[in-house]
C-alpha positions as CSV (number, residue, x, y, z in Angstrom):
1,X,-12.3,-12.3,10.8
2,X,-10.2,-12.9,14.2
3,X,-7.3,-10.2,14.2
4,X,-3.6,-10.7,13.7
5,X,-0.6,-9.4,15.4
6,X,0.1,-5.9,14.2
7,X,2.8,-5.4,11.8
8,X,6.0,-3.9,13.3
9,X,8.2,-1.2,12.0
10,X,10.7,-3.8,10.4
11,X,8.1,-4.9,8.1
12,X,7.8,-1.8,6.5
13,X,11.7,-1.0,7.0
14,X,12.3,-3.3,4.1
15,X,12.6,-2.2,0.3
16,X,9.7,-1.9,-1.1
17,X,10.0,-4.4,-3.6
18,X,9.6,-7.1,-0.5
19,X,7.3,-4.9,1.3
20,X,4.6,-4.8,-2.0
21,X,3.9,-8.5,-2.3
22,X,4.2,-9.4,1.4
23,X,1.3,-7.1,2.0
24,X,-0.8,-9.5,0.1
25,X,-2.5,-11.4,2.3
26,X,-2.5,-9.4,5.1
27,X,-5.4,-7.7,7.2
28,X,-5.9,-4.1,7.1
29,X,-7.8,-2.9,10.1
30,X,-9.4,0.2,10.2
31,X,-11.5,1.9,13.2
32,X,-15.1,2.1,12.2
33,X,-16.7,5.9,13.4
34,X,-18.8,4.1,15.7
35,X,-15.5,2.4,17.4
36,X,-15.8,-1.5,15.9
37,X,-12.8,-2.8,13.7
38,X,-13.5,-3.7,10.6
39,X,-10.7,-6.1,8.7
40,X,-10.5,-6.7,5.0
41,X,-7.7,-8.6,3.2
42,X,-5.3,-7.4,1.2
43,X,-5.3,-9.0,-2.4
44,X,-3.4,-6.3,-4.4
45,X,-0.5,-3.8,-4.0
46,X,2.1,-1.9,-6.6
47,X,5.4,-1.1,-5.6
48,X,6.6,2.6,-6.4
49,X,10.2,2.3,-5.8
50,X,12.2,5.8,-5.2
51,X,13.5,8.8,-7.2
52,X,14.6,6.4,-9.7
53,X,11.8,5.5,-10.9
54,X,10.1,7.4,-13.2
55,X,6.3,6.5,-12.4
56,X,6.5,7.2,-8.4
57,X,5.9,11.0,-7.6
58,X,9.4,10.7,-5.5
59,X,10.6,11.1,-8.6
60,X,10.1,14.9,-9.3
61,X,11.9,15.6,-6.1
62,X,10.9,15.9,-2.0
63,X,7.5,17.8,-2.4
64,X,5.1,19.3,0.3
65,X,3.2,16.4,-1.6
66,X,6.0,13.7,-1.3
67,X,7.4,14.3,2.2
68,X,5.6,11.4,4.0
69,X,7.5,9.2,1.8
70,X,11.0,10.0,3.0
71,X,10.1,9.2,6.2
72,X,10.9,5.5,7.5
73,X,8.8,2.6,6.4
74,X,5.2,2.3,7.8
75,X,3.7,5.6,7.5
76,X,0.7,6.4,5.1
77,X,1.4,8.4,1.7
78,X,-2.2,9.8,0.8
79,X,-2.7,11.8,-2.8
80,X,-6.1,13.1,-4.4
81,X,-6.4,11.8,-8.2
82,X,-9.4,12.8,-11.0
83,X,-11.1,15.3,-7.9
84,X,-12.5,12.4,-6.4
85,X,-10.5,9.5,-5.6
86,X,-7.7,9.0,-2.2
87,X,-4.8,6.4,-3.0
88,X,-3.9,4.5,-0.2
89,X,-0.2,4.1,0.1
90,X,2.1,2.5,2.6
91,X,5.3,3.4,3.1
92,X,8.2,1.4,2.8
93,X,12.3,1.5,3.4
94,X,14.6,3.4,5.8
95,X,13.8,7.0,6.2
96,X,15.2,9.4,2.9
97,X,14.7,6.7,0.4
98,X,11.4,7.6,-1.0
99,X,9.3,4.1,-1.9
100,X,5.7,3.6,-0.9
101,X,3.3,0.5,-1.8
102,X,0.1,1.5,-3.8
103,X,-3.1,-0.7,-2.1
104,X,-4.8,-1.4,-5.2
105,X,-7.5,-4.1,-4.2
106,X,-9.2,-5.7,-0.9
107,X,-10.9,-9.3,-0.7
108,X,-14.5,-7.6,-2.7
109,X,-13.4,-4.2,-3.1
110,X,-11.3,-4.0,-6.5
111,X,-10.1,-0.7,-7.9
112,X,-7.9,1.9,-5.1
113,X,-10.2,4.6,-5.4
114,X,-13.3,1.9,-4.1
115,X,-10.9,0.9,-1.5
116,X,-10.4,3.8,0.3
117,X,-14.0,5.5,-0.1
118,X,-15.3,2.1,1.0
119,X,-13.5,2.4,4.3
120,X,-13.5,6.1,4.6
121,X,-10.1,6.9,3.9
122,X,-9.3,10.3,3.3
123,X,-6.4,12.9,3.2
124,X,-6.4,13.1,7.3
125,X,-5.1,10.1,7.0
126,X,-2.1,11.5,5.1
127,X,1.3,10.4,7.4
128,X,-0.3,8.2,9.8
129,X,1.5,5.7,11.4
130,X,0.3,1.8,10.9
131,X,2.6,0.8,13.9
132,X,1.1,3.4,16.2
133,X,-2.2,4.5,14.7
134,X,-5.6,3.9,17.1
135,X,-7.6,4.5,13.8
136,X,-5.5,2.3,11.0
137,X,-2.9,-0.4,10.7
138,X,-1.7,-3.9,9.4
139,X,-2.5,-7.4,10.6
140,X,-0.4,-10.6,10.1
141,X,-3.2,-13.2,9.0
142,X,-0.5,-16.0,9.5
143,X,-1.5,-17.7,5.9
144,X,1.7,-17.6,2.9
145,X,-0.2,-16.4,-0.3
146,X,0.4,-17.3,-3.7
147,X,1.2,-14.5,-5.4
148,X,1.2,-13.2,-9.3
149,X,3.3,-10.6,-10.4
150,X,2.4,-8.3,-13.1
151,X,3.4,-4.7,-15.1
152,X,1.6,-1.5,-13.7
153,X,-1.2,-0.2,-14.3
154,X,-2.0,3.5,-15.0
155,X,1.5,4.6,-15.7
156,X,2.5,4.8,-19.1
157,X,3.4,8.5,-18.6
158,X,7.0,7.0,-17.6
159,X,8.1,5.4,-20.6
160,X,8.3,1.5,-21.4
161,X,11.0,0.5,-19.1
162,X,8.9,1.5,-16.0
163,X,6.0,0.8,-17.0
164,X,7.0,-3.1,-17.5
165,X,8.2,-3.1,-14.5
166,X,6.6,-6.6,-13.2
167,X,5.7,-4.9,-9.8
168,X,1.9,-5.2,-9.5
169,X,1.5,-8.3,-6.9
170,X,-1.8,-9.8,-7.1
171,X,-3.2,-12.5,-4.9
172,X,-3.6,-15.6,-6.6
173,X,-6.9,-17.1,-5.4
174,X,-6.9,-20.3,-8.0
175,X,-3.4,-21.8,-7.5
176,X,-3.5,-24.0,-4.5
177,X,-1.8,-22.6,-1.0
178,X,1.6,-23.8,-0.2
């Protein structure tokens, strides 16, 4: 895969709510130990949209935990789940209003947990920045995806309203490209 131009910090300076589903599509480029680039496609994101809402961990207040995610769009928001798993966030919005974008799924690599062990993700990653970072960041592929939206997955811990939200994005590899 031939890389894109690099995402700039207005991409990620949107609400997330854009930010999710545009991601879709896009290359994420990560620096391999032994100093190659490998690129995988983004094919599915959730959108975790400030204090507000009850399923992102903004929610419970500015944390040691949550800090990354007041800071302006395009910065990485890494958390440990189950004692074995790193989520892969991107953040998203102007700095103090706390949204991030959950990579759920790469082109082969379905499930956030296999995402990030399969390209060695881990908490050092925690508050990188895509626009900057030597190691990690985000490619425009130049292709307009067709995109299904969906509820959450995972999150029923905050109630019905949230969890119905219909901000999973999902690229649609069946319906025929624009």
């Amino acid at each position: 895969m031939s890389p894109g131009k690099r995402l700039e910090r207005e991409f990620y300076a949107r609400d997330v709510l854009d930010v999710a589903p545009e991601l879709l599509s896009k290359i994420l480029a990560v620096r391999t130990i032994g100093g190659e680039t490998a690129r995988f496609i983004i094919t599915e994101t959730e959108a975790y949209r400030g204090a507000e809402d009850l399923a992102c961990h903004a929610s419970k207040g500015r944390t040691k935990r949550t800090e990354i995610m007041f800071h302006e769009g395009g910065r990485l928001y890494l958390y440990f789940v189950y004692g074995m798993y790193w989520m892969l966030n991107i953040v998203a919005g102007p700095a103090e209003v706390p949204q991030a974008a959950l990579i759920r799924g790469l082109r082969n690599i379905t499930g956030p947990g296999r995402v990030t062990k399969a390209l060695g993700i881990d908490g050092s990653f925690y508050g990188e920045d895509l626009v900057t970072s030597k190691r990690i960041w985000v490619e425009d592929s130049g292709t307009r995806p067709v995109i299904t939206a969906g509820p959450r997955i995972g999150i029923d811990y905050a109630g019905e309203y949230w969890k119905s939200r219909p901000w999973r994005y999902v690229l649609d590899f069946t319906a025929p490209a624009p």
